[in-house]
N, C-alpha and C positions, 0 to 999 in steps of 0.2 A: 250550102247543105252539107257539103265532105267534113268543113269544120266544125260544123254542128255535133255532127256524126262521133266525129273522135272527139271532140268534147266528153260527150254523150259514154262514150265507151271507155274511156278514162274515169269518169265518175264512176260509172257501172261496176269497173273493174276496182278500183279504190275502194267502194261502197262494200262490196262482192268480199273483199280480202279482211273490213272490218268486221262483217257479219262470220265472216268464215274465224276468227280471232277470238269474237262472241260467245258461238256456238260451242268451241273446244272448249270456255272456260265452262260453260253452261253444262256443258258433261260431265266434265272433272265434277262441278259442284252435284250433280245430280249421283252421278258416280257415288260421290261421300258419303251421300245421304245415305245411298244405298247398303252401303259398306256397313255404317253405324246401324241402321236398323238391322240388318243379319244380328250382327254385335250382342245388338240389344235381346231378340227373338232366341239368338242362341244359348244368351246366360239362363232365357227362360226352360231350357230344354225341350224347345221345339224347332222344327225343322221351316224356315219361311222359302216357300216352295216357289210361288211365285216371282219373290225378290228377287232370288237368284237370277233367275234366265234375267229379270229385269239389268240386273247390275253389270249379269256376262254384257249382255249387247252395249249398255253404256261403256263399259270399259272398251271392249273392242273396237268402239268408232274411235279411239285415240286421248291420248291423255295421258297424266302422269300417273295412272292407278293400274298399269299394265301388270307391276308385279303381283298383284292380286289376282290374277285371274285361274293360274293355277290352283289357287286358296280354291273360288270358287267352282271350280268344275271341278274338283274333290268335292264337295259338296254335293254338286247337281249328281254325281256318280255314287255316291252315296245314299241318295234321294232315288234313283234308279234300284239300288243294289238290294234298299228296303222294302220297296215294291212288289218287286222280283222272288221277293226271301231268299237272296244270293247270299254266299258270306260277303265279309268286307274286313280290310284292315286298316287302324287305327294311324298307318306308318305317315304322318303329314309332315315336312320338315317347315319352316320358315327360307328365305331367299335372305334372311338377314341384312334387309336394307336396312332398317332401321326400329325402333321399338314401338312404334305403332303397329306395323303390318308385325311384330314378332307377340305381340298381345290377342292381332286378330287372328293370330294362326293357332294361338293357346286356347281362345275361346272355341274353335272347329274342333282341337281335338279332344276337348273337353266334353263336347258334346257327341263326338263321335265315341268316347269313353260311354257314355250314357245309353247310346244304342247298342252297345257289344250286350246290353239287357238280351236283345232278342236274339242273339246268339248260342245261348245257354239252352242248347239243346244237342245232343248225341249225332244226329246228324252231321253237324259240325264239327265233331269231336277232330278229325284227323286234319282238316285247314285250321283248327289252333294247334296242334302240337308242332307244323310248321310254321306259326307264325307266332311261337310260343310268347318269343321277349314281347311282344305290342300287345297281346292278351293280358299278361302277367299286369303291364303298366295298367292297361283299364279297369280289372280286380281291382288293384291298391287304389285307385282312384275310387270304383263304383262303393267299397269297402270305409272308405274315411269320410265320406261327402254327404254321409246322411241322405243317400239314394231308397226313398220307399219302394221305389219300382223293383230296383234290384233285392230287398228283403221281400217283395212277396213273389219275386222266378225264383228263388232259393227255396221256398213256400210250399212252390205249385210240383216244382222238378219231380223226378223220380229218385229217390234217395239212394238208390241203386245203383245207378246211373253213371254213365264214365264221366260225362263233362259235372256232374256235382261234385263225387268222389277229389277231383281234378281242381277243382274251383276250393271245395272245404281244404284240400293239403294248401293251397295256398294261403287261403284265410290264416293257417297256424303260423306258416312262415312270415307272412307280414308281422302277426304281432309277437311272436316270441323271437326272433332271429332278425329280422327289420325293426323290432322294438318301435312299430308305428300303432298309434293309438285306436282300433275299426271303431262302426258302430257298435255299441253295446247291445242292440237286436241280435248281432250277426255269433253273437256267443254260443244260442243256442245251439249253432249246426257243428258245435266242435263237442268231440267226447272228451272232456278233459283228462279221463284214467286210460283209454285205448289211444289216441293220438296223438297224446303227446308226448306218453311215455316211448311209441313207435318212435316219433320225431327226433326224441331227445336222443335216443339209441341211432338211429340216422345221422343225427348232426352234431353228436356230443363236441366234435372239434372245430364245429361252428359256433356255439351256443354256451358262456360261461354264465352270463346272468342277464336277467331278461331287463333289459334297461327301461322298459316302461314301469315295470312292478318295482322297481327299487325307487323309482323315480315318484310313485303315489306316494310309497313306503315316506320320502323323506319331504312329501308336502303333507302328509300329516301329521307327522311328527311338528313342522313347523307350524303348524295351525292352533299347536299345544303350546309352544312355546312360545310364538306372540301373546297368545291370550295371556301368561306369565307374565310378562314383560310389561304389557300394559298394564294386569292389573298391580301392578308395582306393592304388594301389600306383604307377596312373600316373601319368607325371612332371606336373607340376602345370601346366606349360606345353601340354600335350595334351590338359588336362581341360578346361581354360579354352577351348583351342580347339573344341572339341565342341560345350560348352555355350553357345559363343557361336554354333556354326551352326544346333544345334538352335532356341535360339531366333530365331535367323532365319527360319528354316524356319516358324515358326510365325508371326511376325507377319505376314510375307508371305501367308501362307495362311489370315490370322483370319476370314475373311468366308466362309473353306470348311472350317471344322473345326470339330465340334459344340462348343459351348460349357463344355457340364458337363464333357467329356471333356479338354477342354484344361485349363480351370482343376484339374482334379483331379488331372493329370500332370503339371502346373508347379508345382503349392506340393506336391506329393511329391517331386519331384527339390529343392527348395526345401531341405524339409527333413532329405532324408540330410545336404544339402553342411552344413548346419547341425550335426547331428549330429558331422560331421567337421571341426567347428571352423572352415568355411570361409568368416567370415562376409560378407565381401564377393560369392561367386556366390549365396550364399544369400539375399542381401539384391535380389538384381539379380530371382532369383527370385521373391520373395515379392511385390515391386516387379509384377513382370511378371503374376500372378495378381490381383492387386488390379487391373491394370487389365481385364483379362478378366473380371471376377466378374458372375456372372449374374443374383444375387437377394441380398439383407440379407445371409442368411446365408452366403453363403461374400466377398462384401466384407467380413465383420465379421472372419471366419478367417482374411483375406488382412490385413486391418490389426492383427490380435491377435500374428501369424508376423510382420511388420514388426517391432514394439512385443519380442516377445521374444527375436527374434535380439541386439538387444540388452540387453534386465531378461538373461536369462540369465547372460551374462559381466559383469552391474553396470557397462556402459555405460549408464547414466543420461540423462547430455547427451544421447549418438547416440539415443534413443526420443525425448526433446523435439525434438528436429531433427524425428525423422521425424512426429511431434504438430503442429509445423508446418508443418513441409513441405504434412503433407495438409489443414491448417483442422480441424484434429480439435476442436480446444476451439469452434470456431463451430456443429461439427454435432453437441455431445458431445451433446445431447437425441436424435437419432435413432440413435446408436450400442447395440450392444447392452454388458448390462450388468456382464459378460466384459470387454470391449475398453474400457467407461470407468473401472472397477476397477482397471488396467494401467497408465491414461493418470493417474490419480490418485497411486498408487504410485510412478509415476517423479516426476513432480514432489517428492511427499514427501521419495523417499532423494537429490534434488538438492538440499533443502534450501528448497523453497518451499513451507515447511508451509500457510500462510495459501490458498494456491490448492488445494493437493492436499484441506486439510481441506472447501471448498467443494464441490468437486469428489465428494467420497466423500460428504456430501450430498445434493447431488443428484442423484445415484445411487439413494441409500438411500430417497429420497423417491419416486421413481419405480417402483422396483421394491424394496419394504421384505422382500416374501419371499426372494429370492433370497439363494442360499449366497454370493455376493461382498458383500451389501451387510450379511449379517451377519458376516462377515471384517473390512468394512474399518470395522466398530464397535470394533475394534481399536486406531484410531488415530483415537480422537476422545476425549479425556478425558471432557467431556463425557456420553457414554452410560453411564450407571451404569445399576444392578438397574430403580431407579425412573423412570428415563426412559425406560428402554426397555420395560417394562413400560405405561408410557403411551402408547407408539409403537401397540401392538400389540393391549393389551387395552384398545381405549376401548370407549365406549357412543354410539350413536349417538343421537342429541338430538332428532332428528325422529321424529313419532310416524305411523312407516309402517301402511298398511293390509294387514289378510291377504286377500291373495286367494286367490281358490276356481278352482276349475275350470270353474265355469258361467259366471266374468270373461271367461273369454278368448272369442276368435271360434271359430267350429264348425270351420274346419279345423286353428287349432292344437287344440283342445282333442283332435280326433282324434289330431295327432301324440303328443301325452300319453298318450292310452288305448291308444295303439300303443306306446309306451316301456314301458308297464306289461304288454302282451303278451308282447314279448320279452324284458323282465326274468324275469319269470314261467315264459316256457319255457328260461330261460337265455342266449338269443342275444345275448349281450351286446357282441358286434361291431356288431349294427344297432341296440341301448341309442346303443354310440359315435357311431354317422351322425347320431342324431336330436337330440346333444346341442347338435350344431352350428346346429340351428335354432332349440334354445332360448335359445342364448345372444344370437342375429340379432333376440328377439322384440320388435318396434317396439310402444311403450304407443300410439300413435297409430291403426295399424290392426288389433291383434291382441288389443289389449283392447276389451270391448264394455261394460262395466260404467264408463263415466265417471266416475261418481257415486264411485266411490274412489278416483281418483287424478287427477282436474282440476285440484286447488288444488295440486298438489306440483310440483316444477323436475322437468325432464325426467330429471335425473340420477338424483334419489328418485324417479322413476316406473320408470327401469331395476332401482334397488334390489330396488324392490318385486317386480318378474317374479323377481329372481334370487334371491330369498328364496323365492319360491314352490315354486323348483325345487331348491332345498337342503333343505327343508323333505321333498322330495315323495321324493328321492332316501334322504336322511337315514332316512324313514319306512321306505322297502322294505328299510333294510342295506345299499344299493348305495354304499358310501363311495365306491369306485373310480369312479363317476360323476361324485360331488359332485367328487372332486377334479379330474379333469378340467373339469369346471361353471368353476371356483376359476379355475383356471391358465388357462383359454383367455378368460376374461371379462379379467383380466389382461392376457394377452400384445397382446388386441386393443384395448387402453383403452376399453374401455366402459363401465369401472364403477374410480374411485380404490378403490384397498388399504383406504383407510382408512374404507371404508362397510362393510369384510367383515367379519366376525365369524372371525378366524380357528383362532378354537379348534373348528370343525367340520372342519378340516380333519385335525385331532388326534387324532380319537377313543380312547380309554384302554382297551382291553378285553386280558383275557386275561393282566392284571396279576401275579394270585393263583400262575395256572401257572407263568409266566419267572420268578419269584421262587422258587420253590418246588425251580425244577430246579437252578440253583446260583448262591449264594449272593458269589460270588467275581465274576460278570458284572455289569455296571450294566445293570438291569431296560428302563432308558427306550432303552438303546442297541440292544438287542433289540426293543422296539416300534417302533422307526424302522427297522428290516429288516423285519420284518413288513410296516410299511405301506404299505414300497417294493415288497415282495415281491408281496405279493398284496392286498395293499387290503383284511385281516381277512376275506376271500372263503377259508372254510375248505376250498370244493370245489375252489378253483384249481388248473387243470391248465394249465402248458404245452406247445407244439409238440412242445417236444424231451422231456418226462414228468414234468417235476419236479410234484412235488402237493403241497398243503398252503397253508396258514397262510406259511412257513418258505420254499415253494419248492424241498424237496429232491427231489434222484434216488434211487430205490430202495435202488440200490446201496450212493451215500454213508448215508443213514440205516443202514442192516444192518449197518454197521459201528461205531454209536453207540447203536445199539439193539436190541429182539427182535421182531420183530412177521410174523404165519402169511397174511396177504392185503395187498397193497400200499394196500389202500383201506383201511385202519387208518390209514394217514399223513392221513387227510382227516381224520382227529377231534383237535380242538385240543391236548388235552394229548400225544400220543403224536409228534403231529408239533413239536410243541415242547419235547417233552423229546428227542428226537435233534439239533431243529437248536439249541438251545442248548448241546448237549456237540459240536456240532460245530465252531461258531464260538468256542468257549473252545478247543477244540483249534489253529484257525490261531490264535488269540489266545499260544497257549503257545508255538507252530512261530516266529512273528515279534516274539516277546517284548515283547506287549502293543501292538506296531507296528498301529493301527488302521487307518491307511490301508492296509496290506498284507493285514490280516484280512480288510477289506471287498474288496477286491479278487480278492482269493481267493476267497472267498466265491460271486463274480461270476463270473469267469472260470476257475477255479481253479487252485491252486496250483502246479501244475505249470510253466503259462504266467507267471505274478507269478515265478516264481525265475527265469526267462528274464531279464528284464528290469530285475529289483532290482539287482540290480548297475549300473546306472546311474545308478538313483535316489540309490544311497546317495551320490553324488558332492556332492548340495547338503544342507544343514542344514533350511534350512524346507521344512515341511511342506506349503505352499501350491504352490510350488515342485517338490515330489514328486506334488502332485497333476495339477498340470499334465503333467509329463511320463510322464504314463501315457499309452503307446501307444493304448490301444483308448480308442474314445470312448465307446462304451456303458460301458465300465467308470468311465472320468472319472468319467463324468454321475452314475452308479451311488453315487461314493463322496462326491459335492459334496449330492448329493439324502440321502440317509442323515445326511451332519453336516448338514441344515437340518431334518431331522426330531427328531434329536437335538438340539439349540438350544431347538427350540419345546416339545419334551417337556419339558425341563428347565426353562425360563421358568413353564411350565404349573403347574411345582410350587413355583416362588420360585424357581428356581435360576439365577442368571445366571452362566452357561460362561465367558465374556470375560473376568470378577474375575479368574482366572486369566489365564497366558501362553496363546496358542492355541498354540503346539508343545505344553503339559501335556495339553490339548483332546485331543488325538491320542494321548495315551498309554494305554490302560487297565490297566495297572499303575502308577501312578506315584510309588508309596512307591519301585520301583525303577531307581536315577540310575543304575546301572551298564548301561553296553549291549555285551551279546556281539560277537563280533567278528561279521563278515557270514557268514562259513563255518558257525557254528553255524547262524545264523537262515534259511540257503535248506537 
């Protein structure tokens, strides 16, 4: 009976400890839910009353969602404060764990912006003049957001009134002095001869030109002169003159016209004139964006539009001119890997192979994933099946340690058990926020476990975190993670290419089905649209509906297939037996034309025959890729051939043994090519 007993109570207690283990995840995940729906309720501008108290008690039986709870009882005090017609301040900080909880605290004070509505009243007047700054920020907010509420208290007020009087001087200072754009309702309550000639006599040595009015001033101006531009009919002596005053207009006024906005409407006027063969204003343009460019990326677009005003017409020289003009070979290491692919190429077809072969290189070496650097393996004899194969599949030599979850410190290990909440309920947008903390993870203060990574170089101690989190994402199905994990560890140099294992980026599934459905398609080329498409995430739904595996729209599917609920396209084979007869079908419409396939694919075909008629104007293919109008589709079809590359390597096959124009055929027994009228 005694050992019955303690049997008995050793299960009990065993049983006891997994239920208690249960329960805590059972919160967390209730917890989340909680959390998201406030999220959701709050973006609507209402207060979810009862969630709260719900969420405080989930949070506080225990969990990893503790640092929210201050969020929350700002809320529930809030929710009291309203009730009450107490004041209330907007003052909420985030605890900066991490960018999820720094989004959920944006959306409270967003919405606690939205109730400063019912504070617009005199009563109040002297708890905002002490709480000026947090008032001031919810004006500029309630004033740019398109808040009806807040135009009809402005409405209703007493015009007389301290907190109106109070609120209107504000309204002038956001938009003349903040140069921030209100709603255009909210114009009415300014007297534009008595206020702002006060204002200006107030703040003359504040206020030299109101950066929003100069800034319409030169999008209309530009609205005149694209329409010039396109219709390309006037005399060539009147175009030149325009375009020389609009640019005037604009240098004179760079210190009062937003930045993005300028660089965006100068390399687009840039490259109609481009388009119209006009390469001298075009050059003057592209010139003139480059010096405006605000951040890497659009400097790199303004020197890439330099560099192909002339690769386009095979002015070679004129791209080295403008290579030195700008010190491009002194800064080729900070350039992106687009714009030194360019700068490589031209050297090449001038005939300075010895630099250009450096140069692609260097390149290749820095950024070995990218679709340019496996292009310009093209022009390196050099890279045969087995070098490149070593390039790509080595072994790393040092013998890394695995770590665990209980390595790290208590509050990343949190952000972890929180990755794994939201993968778990699906929220895979706040999966993305918290990726970006894992890639930041310092071995210095974030691992607590020493004893496995003191003896390694800081670089293999980075290894090791990033293996932790390939391994961790790997484990849930979350590729769509890992790959993000991959490419932003990358873009940020934290981690050399060459310590990555990049066949996880690869993953081979669902082989047996695309093979199965026809026979006529190359299987790996079909896995490299999948994994661009949906990351083998068989539930993936898009904004705009597409589902599947595949990414397609109902629509398109029903025409490639037979299927009685649209939630049929979520199950592997069904949704890849439509999208593989569907991409054999543009494959037949552009006569095995890959780059058109995929583009279509993308955008669809309707828009790619827009357009094709362009294209058809140069022979390579690289060439044809570039001048794809839409950039998400570029990207779209540069990212697909780098998936196809690595599928094929994956199985011995090295792409390159061949021409890369063959690369781009998927028919290629057939040399004969239709005329262009068949193919749109």
């Amino acid at each position: 009976m005694g050992k019955k007993f303690f049997l008995f109570s050793i299960t009990a207690s065993l049983s006891f400890t997994s239920i208690a283990k249960e329960s805590l995840k059972d919160k967390e995940l209730k917890a989340a839910r909680y959390i998201s729906e406030i999220e959701r309720i709050l973006k609507r501008k209402r207060l979810p009353n009862r969630k709260i108290s719900s969420a405080i008690k989930s949070i506080k039986d225990g969990g990893i969602f503790k640092n929210y709870l201050t969020h929350l009882e700002f809320l529930s005090e809030l929710k009291t404060s309203l009730k009450k017609d107490q004041y209330f301040s907007c003052n909420i900080k985030s605890n900066n764990t991490n960018r999820v909880e720094d989004d959920f605290v944006r959306n409270i004070k967003n919405y606690c912006f939205h109730t400063v509505n019912y504070l617009i009243n005199d009563k109040y007047y002297s708890n905002i003049l002490e709480d000026e700054e947090n008032f001031a920020k919810a004006i500029q907010y309630l004033a740019t957001s398109r808040n009806t509420l807040f135009i009809k208290k402005l409405e209703e007020v007493n015009k007389d009134s301290k907190i109106y009087q109070h609120i209107k001087k504000q309204l002038i200072e956001i938009t003349l002095i903040n140069g921030v754009k209100i709603d255009s309702r909210l114009y009415s309550h300014i007297d534009f001869d008595k206020d702002i000639t006060l204002l200006f006599q107030k703040n003359l040595h504040r206020i030299k030109k109101n950066k929003l009015t100069i800034t319409n001033e030169f999008i209309k101006q530009y609205r005149e002169i694209k329409k010039l531009v396109k219709n390309n009919a006037t005399k060539k002596s009147d175009i030149n003159s325009q375009l020389t005053k609009f640019l005037t207009f604009e240098k004179a006024n760079e210190d009062y016209i937003y930045k993005k906005s300028s660089w965006k409407r100068i390399r687009y006027i840039g490259k109609l004139l481009l388009n119209n063969d006009d390469l001298k204003n075009a050059n003057r343009y592209f010139a003139r964006s480059y010096e405006i460019s605000y951040n890497d990326e659009s400097k790199n677009e303004s020197l890439f539009l330099l560099l192909w005003n002339s690769i386009k017409h095979e002015n070679y020289k004129d791209s080295i001119v403008t290579v030195q003009d700008y010190k491009l070979i002194d800064d080729f290491s900070n350039l992106y890997t687009k714009t030194k692919f360019w700068i490589a190429y031209s050297y090449m077809k001038d005939g300075n192979e010895s630099l250009a072969k450096h140069l692609f290189k260097l390149m290749i070496n820095s950024n070995p994933l990218s679709f340019y650097s496996i292009i310009a393996q093209d022009y390196l004899p050099e890279f045969d099946k087995n070098y490149v194969k070593s390039l790509y599949f080595h072994k790393n030599t040092v013998n890394l340690p695995k770590l665990e979850l209980a390595d790290f410190s208590k509050i990343k290990q949190r952000n972890i058990r929180e990755s794994n909440i939201w993968h778990e309920l699906k929220f895979f947008g706040k999966v993305d926020k918290l990726i970006y903390e894992f890639i930041r993870f310092n071995p210095e203060t974030d691992i607590t476990n020493k004893n496995k990574i003191d003896t390694l170089p800081i670089e293999e101690q980075r290894v090791a975190i990033f293996n932790y989190f390939l391994h961790h994402f790997k484990e849930s199905g979350d590729f769509l993670s890992s790959f993000k994990l991959v490419s932003r560890t990358i873009d940020l140099n934290l981690i050399r290419p060459s310590k990555i294992d990049i066949t996880t980026l690869f993953p081979v599934l669902h082989l047996d089905k695309i093979e199965g459905v026809n026979a006529d398609i190359d299987p790996l080329l079909v896995l490299s649209i999948i994994r661009q498409e949906s990351a083998f995430n068989p539930n993936a739904k898009s904004a705009v509906g597409a589902l599947g595996l595949m990414q397609l729209m109902p629509a398109t599917a029903r025409q490639m297939t037979t299927f009685r609920k649209t939630d049929e396209l979520l199950k592997p084979h069904k949704n890849i037996d439509a999208g593989v007869r569907y991409f054999k079908q543009l494959l037949n419409r552009f006569d095995g034309n890959i780059i058109y396939a995929l583009s279509s694919y993308n955008a669809g075909p309707t828009k790619v025959t827009r357009w094709a008629q362009d294209l058809m104007d140069v022979e390579d293919p690289i060439f044809q890729i570039e001048q794809i109008p839409y950039k998400e589709t570029r990207l779209y079809v540069k990212l697909i051939y780098r998936n196809f590359f690595f599928y094929n390597l994956m199985k011995d096959n090295y792409i390159l043994e061949k021409s890369v124009a063959s690369t781009f055929n998927a028919f290629p027994k057939k040399e004969a090519k239709r005329a262009i009228s068949s193919q749109l």
